[in-house]
PDB file of N, H, CA, C and O in Angstrom:
ATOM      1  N   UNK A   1       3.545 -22.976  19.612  1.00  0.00           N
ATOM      2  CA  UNK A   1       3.600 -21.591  19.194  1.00  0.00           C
ATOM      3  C   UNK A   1       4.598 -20.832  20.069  1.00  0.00           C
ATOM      4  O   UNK A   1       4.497 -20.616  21.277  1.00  0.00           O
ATOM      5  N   UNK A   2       5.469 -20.507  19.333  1.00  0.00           N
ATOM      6  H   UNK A   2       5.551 -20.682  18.352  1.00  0.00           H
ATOM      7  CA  UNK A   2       6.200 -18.916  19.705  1.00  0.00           C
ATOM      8  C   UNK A   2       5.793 -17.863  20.745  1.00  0.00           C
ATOM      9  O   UNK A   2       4.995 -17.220  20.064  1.00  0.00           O
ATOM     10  N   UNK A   3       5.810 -17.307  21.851  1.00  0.00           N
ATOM     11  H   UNK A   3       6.459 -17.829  22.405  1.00  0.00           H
ATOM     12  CA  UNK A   3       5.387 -16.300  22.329  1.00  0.00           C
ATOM     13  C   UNK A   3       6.610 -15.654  22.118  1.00  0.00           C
ATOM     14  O   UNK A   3       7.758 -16.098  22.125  1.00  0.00           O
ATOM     15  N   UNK A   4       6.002 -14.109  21.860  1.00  0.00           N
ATOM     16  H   UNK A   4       5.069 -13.749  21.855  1.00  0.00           H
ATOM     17  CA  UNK A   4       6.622 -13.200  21.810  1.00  0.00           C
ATOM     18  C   UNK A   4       6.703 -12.052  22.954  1.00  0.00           C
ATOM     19  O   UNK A   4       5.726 -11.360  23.241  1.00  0.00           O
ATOM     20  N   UNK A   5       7.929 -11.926  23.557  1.00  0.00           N
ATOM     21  H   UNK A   5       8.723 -12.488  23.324  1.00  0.00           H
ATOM     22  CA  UNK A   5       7.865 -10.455  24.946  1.00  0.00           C
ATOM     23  C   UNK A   5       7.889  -9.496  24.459  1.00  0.00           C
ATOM     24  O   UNK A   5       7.432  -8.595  25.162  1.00  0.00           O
ATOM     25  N   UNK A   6       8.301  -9.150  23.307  1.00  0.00           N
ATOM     26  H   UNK A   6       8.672  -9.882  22.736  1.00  0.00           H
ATOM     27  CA  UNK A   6       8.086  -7.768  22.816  1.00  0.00           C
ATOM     28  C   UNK A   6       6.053  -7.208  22.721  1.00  0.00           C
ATOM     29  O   UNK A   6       5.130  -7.842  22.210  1.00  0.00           O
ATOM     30  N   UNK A   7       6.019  -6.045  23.326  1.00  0.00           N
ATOM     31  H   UNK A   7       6.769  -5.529  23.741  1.00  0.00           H
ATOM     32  CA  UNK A   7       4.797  -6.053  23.471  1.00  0.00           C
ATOM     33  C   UNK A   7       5.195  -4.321  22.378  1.00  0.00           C
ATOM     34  O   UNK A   7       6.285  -3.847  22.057  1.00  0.00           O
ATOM     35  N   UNK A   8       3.974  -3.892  22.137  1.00  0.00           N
ATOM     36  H   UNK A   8       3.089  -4.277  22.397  1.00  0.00           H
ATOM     37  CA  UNK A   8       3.792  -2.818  21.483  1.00  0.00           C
ATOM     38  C   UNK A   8       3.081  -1.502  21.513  1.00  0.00           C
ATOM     39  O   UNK A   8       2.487  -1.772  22.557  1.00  0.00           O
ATOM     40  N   UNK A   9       2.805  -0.730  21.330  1.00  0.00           N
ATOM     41  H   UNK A   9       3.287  -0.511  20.482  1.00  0.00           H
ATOM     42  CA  UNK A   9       1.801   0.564  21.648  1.00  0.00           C
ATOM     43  C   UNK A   9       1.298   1.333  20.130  1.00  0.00           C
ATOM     44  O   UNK A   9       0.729   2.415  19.983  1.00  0.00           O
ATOM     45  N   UNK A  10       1.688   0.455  19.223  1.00  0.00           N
ATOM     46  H   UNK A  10       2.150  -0.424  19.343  1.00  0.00           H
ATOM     47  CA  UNK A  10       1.321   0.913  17.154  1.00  0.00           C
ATOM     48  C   UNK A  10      -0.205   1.505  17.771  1.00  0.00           C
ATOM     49  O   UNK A  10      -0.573   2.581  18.243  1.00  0.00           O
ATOM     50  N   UNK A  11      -0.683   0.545  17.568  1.00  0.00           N
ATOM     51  H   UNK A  11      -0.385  -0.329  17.184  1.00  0.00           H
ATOM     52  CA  UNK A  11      -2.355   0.689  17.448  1.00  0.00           C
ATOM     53  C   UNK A  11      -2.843   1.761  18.118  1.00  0.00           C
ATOM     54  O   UNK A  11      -3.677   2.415  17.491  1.00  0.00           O
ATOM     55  N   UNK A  12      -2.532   2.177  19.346  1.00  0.00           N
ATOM     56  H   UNK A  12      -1.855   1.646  19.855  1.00  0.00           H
ATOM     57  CA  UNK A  12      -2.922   2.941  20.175  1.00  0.00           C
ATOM     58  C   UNK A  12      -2.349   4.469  19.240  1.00  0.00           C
ATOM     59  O   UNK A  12      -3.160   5.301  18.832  1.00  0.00           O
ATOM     60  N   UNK A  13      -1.055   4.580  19.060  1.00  0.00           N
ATOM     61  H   UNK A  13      -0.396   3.905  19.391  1.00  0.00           H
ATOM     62  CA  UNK A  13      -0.036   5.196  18.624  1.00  0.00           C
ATOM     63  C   UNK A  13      -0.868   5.501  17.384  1.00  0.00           C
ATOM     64  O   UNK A  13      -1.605   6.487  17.372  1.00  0.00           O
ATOM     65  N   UNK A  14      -0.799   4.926  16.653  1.00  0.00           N
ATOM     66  H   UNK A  14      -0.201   4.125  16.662  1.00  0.00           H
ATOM     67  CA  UNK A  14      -1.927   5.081  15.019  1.00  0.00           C
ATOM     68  C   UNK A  14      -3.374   6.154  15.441  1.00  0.00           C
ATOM     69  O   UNK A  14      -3.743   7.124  14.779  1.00  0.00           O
ATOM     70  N   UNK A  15      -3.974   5.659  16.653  1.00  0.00           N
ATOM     71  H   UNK A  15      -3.674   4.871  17.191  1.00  0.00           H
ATOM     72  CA  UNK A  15      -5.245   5.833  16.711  1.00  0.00           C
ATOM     73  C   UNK A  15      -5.082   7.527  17.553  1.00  0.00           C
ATOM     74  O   UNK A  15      -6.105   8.134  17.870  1.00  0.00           O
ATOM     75  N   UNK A  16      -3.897   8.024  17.784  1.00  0.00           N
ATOM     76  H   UNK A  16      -3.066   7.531  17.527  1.00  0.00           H
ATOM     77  CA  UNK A  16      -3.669   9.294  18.679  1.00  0.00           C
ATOM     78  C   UNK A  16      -3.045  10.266  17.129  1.00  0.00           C
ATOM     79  O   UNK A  16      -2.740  11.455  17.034  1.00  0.00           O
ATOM     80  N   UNK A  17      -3.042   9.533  16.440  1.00  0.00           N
ATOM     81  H   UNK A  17      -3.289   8.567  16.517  1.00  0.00           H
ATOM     82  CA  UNK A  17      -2.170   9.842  15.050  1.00  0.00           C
ATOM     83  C   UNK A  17      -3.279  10.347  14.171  1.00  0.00           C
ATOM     84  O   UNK A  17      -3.378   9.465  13.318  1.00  0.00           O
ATOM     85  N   UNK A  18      -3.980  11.080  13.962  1.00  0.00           N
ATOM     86  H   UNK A  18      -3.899  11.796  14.655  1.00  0.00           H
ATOM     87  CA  UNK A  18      -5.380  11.231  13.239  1.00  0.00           C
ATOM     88  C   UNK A  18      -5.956   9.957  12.884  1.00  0.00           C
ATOM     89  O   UNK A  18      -6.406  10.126  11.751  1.00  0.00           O
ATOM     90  N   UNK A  19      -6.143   8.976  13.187  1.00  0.00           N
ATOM     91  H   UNK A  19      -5.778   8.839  14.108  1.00  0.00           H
ATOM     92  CA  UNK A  19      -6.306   7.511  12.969  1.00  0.00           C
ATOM     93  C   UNK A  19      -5.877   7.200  11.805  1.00  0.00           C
ATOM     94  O   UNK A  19      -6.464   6.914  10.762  1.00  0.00           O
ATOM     95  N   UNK A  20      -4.393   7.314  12.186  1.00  0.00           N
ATOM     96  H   UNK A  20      -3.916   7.546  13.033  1.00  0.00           H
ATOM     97  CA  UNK A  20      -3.772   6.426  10.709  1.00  0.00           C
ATOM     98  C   UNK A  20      -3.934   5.278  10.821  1.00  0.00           C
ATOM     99  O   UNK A  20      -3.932   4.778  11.946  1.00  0.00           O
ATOM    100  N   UNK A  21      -4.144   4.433   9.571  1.00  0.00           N
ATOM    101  H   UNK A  21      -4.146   4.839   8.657  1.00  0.00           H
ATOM    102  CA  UNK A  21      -4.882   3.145   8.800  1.00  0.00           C
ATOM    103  C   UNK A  21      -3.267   2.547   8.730  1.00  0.00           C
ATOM    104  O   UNK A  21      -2.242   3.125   8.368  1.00  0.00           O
ATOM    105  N   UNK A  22      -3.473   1.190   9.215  1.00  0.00           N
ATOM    106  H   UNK A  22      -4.306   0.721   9.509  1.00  0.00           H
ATOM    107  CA  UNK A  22      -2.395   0.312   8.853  1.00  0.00           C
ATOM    108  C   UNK A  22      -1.640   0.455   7.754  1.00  0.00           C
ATOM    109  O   UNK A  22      -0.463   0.815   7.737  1.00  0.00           O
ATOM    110  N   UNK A  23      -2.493   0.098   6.592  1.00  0.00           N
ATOM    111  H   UNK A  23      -3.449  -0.195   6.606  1.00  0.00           H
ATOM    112  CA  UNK A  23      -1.874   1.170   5.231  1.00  0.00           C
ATOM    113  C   UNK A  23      -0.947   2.004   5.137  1.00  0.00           C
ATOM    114  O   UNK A  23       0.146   1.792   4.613  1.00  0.00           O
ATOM    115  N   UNK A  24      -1.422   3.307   5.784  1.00  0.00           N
ATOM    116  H   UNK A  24      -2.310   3.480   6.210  1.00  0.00           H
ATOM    117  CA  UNK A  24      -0.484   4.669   5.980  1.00  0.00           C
ATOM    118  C   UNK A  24       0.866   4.193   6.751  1.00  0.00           C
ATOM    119  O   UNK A  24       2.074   4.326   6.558  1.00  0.00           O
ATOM    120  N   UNK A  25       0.215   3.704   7.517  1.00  0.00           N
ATOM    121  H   UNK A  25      -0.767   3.596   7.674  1.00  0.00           H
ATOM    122  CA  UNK A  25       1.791   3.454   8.542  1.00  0.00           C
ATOM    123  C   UNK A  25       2.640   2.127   7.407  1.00  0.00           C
ATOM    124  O   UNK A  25       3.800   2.535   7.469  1.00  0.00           O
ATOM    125  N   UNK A  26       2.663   1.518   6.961  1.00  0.00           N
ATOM    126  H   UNK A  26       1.721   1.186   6.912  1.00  0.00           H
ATOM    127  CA  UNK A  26       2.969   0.858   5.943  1.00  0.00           C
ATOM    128  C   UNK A  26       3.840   1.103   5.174  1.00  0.00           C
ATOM    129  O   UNK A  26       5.033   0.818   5.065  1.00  0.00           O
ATOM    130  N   UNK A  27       2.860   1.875   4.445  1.00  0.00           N
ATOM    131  H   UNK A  27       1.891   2.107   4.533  1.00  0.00           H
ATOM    132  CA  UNK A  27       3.774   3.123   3.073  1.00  0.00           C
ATOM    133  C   UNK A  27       4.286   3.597   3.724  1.00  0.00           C
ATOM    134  O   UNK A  27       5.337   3.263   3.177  1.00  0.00           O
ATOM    135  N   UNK A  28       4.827   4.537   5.045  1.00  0.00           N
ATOM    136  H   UNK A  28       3.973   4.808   5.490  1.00  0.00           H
ATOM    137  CA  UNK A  28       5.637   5.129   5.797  1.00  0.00           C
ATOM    138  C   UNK A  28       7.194   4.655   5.939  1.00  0.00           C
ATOM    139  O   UNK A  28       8.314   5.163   5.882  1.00  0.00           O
ATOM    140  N   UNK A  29       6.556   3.290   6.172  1.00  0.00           N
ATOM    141  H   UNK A  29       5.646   2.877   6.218  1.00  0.00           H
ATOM    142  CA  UNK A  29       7.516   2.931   6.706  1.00  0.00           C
ATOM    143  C   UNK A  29       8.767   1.499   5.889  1.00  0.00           C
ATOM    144  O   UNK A  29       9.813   0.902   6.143  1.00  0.00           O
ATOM    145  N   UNK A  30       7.541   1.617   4.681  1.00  0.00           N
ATOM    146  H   UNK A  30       6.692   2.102   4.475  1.00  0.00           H
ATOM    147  CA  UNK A  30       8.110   0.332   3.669  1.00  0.00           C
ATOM    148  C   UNK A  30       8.436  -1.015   3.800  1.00  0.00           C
ATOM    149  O   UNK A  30       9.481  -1.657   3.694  1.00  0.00           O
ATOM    150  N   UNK A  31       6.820  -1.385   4.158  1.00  0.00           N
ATOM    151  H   UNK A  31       5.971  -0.864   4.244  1.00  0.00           H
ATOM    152  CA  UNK A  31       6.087  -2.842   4.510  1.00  0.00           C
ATOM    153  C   UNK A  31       5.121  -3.112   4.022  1.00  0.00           C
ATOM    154  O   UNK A  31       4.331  -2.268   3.599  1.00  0.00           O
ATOM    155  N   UNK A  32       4.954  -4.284   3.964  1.00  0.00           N
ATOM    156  H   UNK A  32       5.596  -4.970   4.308  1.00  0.00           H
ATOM    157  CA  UNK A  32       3.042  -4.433   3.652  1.00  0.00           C
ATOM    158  C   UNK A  32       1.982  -4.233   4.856  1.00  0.00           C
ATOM    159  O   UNK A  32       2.184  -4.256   6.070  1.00  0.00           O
ATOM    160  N   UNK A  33       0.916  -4.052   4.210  1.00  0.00           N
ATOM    161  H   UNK A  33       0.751  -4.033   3.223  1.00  0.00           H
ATOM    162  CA  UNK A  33       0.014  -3.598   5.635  1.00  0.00           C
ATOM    163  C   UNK A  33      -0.279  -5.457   6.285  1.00  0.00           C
ATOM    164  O   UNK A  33      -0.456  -5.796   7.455  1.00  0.00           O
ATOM    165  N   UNK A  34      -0.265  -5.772   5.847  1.00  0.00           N
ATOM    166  H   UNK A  34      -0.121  -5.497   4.896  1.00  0.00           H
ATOM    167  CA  UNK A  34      -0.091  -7.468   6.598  1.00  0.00           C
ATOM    168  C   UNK A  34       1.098  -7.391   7.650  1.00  0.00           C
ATOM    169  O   UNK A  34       1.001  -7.799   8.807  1.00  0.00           O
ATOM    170  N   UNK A  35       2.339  -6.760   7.040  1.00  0.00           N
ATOM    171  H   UNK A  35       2.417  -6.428   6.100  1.00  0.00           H
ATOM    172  CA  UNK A  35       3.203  -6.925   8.571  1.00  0.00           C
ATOM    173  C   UNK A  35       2.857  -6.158   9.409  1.00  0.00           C
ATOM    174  O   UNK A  35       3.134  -6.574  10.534  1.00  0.00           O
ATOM    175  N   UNK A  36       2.185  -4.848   9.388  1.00  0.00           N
ATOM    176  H   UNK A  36       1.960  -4.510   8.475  1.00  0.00           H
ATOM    177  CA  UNK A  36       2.205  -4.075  10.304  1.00  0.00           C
ATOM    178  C   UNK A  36       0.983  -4.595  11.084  1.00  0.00           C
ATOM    179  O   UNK A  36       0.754  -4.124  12.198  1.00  0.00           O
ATOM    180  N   UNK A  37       0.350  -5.348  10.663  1.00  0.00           N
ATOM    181  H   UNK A  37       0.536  -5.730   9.758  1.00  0.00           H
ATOM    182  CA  UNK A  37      -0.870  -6.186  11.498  1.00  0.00           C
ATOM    183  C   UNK A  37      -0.145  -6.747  12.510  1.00  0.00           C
ATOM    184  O   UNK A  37      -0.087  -6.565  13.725  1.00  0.00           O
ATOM    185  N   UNK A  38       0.533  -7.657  11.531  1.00  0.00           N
ATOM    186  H   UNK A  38       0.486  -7.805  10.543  1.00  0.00           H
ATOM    187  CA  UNK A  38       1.330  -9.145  12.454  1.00  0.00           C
ATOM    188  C   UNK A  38       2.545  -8.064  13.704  1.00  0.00           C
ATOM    189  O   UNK A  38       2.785  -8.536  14.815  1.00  0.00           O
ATOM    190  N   UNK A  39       3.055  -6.915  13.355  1.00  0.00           N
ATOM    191  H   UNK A  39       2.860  -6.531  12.452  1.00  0.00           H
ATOM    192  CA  UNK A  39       3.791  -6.550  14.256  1.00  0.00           C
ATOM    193  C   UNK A  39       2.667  -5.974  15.449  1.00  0.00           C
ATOM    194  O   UNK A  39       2.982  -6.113  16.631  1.00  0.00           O
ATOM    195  N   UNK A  40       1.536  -5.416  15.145  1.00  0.00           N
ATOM    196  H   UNK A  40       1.280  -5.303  14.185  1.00  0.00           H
ATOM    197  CA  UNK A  40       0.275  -4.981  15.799  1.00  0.00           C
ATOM    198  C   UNK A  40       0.474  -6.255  16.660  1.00  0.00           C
ATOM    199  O   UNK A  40       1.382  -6.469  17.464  1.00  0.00           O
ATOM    200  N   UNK A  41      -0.481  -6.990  16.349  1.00  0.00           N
ATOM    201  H   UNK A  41      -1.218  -6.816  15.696  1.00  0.00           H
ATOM    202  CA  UNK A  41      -0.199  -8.539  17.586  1.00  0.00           C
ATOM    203  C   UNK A  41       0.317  -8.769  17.488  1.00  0.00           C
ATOM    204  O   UNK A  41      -0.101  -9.926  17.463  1.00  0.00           O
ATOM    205  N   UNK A  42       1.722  -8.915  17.260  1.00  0.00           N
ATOM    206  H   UNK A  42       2.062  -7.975  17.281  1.00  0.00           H
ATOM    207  CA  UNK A  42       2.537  -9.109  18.710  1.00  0.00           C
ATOM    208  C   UNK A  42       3.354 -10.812  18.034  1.00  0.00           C
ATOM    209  O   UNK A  42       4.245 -11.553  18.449  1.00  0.00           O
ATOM    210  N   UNK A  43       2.176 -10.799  16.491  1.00  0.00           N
ATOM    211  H   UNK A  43       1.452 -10.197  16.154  1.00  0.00           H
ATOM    212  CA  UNK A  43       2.974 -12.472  15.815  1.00  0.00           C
ATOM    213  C   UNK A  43       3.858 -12.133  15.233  1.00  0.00           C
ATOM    214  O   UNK A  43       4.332 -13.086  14.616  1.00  0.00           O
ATOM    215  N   UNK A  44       4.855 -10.430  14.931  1.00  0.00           N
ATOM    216  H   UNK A  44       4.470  -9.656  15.432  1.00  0.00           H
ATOM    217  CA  UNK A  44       6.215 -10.739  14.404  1.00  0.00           C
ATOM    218  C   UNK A  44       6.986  -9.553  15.094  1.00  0.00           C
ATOM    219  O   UNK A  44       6.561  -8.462  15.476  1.00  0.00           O
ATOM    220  N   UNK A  45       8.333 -10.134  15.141  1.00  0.00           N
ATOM    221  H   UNK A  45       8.678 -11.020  14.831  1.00  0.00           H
ATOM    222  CA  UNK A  45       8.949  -8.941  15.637  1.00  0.00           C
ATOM    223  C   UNK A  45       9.610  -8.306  14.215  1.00  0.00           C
ATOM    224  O   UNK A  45      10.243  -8.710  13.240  1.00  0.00           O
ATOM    225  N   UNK A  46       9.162  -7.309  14.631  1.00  0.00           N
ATOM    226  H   UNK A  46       8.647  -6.981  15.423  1.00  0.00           H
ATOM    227  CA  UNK A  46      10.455  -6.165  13.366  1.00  0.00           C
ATOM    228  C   UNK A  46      11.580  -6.063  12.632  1.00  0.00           C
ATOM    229  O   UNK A  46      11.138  -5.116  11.982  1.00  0.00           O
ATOM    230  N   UNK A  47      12.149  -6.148  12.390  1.00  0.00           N
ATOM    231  H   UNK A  47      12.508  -6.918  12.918  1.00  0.00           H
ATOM    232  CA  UNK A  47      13.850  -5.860  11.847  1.00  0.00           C
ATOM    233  C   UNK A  47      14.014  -4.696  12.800  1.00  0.00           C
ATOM    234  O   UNK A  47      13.011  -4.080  13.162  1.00  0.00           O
ATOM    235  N   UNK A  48      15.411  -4.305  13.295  1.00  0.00           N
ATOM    236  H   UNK A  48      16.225  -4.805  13.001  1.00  0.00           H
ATOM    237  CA  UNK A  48      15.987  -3.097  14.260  1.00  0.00           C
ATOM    238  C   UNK A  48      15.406  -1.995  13.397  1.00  0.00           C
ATOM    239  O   UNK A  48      14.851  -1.014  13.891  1.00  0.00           O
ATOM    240  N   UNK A  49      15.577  -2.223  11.840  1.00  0.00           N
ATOM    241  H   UNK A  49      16.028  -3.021  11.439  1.00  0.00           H
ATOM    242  CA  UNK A  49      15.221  -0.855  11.212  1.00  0.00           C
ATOM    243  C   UNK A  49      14.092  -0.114  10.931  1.00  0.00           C
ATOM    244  O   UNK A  49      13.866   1.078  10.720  1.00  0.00           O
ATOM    245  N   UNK A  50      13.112  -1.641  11.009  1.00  0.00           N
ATOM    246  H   UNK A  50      13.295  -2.609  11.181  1.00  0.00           H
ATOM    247  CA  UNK A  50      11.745  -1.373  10.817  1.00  0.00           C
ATOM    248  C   UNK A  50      11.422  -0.910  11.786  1.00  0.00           C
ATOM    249  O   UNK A  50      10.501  -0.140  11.517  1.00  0.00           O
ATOM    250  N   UNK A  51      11.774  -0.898  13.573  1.00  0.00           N
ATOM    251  H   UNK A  51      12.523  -1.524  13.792  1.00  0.00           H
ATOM    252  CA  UNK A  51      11.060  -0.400  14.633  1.00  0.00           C
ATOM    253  C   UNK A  51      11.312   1.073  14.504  1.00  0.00           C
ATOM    254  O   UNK A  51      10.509   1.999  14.617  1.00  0.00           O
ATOM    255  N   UNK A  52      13.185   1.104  14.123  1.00  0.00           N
ATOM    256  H   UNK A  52      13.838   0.352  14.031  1.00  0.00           H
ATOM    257  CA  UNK A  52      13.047   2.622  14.902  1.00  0.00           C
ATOM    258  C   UNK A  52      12.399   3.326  13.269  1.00  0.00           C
ATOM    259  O   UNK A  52      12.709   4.495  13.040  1.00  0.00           O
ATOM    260  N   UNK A  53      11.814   2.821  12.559  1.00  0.00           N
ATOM    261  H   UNK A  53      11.561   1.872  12.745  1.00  0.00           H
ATOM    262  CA  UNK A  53      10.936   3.567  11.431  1.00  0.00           C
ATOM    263  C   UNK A  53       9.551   3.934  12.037  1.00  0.00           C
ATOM    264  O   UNK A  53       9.087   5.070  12.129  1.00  0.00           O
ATOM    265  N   UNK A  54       9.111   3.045  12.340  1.00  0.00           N
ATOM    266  H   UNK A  54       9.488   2.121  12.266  1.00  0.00           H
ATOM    267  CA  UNK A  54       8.150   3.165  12.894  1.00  0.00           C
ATOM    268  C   UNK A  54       8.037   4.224  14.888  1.00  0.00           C
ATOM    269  O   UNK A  54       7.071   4.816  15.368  1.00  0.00           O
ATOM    270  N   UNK A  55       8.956   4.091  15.271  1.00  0.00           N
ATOM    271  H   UNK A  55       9.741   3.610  14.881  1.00  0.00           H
ATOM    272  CA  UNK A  55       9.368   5.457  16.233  1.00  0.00           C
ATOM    273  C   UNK A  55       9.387   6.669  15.610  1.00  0.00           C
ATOM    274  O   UNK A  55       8.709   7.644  15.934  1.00  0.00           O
ATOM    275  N   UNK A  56      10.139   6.603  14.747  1.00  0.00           N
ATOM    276  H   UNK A  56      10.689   5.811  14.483  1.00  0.00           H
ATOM    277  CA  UNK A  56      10.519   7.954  13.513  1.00  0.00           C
ATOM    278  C   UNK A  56       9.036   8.579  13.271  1.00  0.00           C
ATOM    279  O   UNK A  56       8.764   9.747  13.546  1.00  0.00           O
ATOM    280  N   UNK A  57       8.542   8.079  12.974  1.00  0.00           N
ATOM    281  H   UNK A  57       8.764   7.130  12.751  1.00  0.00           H
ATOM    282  CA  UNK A  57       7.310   8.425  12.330  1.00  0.00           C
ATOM    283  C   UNK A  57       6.032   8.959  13.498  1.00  0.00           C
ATOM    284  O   UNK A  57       5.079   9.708  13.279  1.00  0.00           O
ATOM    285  N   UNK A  58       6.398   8.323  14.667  1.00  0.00           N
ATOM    286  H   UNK A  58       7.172   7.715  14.844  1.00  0.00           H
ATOM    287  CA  UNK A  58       5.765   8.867  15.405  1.00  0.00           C
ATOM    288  C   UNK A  58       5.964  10.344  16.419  1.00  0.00           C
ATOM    289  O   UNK A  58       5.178  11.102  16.988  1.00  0.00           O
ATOM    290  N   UNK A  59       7.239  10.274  16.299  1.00  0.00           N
ATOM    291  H   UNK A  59       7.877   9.658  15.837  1.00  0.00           H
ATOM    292  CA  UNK A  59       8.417  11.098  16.815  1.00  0.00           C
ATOM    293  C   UNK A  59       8.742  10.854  17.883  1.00  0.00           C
ATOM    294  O   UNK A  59       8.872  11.828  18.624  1.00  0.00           O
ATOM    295  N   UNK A  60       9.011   9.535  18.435  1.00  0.00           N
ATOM    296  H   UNK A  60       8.905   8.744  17.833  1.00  0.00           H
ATOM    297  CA  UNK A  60       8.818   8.798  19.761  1.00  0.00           C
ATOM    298  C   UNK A  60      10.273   8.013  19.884  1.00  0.00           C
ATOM    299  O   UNK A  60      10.733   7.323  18.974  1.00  0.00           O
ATOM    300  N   UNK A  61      10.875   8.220  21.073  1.00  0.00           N
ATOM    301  H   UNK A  61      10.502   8.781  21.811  1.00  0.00           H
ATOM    302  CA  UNK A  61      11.809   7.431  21.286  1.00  0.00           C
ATOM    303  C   UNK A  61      11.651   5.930  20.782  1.00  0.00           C
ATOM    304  O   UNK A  61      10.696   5.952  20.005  1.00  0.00           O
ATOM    305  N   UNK A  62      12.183   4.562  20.875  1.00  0.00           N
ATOM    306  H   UNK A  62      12.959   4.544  21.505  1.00  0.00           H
ATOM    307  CA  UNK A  62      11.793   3.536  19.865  1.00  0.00           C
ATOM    308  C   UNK A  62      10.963   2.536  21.621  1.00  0.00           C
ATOM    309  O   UNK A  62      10.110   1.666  21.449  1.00  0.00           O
ATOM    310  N   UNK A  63      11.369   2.859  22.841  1.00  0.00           N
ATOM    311  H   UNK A  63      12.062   3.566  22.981  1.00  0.00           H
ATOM    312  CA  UNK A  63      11.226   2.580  23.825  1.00  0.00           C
ATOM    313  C   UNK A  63       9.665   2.918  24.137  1.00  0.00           C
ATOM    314  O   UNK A  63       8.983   2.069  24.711  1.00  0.00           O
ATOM    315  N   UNK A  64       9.283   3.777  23.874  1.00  0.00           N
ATOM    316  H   UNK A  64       9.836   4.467  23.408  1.00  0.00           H
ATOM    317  CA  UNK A  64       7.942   4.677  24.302  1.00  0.00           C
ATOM    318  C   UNK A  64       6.976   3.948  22.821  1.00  0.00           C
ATOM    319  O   UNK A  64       5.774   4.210  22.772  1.00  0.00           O
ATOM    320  N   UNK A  65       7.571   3.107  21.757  1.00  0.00           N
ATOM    321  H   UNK A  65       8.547   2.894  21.796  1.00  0.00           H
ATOM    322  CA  UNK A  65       6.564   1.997  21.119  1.00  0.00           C
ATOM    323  C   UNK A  65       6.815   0.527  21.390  1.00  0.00           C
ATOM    324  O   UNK A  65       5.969  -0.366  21.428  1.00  0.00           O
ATOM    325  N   UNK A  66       7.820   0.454  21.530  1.00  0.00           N
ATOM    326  H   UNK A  66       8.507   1.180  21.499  1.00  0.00           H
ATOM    327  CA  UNK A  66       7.871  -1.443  22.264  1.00  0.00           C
ATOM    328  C   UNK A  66       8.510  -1.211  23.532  1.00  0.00           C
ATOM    329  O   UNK A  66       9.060  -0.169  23.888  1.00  0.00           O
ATOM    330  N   UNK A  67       8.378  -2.354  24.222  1.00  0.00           N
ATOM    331  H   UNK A  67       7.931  -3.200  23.933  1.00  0.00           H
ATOM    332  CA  UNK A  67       8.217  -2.810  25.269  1.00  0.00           C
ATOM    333  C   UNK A  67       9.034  -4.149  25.354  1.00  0.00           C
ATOM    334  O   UNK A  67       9.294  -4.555  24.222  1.00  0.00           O
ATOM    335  N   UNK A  68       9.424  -4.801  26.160  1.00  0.00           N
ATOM    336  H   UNK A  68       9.213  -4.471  27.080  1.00  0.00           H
ATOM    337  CA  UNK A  68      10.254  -6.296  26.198  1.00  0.00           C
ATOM    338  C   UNK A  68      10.192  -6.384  27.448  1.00  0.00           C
ATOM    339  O   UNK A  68      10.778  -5.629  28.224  1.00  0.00           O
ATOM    340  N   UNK A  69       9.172  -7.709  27.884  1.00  0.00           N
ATOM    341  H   UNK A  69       8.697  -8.322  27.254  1.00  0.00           H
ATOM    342  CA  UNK A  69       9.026  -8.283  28.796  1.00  0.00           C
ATOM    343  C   UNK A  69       9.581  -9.812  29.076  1.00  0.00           C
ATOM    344  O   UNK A  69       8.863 -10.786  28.848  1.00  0.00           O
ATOM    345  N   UNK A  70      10.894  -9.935  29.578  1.00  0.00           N
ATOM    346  H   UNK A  70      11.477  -9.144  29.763  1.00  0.00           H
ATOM    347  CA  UNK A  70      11.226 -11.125  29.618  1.00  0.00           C
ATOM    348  C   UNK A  70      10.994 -12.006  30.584  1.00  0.00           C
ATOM    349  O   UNK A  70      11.912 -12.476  31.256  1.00  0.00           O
ATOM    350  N   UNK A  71       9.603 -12.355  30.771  1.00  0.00           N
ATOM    351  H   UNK A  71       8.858 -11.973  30.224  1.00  0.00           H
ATOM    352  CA  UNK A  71       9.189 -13.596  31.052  1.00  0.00           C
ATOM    353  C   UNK A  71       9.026 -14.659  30.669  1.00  0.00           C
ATOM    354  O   UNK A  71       8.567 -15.522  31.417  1.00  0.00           O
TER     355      UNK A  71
END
């Protein structure tokens, strides 16, 4: 298996968000709610466009939702 260093802050981010539902962030951002799981843990990384969508939406630099730990 793959490990991935990109780490994330969605979930947390969702849950400070009136608890937006995977779903919502989804339709937001024009994915299925299955990827936004798999980007949740950490089993897929994004497309460049899909992250800073998902920044966009939070109104968050794209830095202040992922993380890259290269170990």
């Amino acid at each position: 298996m793959v490990q991935t260093h990109i780490r994330n802050e969605i979930r947390k981010l969702r849950f400070e968000h009136s608890e937006m539902t995977q779903q919502e962030l989804a339709d937001r951002i024009g994915v299925t709610r299955q990827t936004v799981n798999a980007i949740e843990q950490g089993k897929y990384s994004p497309s460049l466009e899909a992250a800073f969508r998902i920044a966009l939406v939070f109104g968050l630099p794209l830095e202040r939702v992922f993380h890259y730990h290269p170990e």
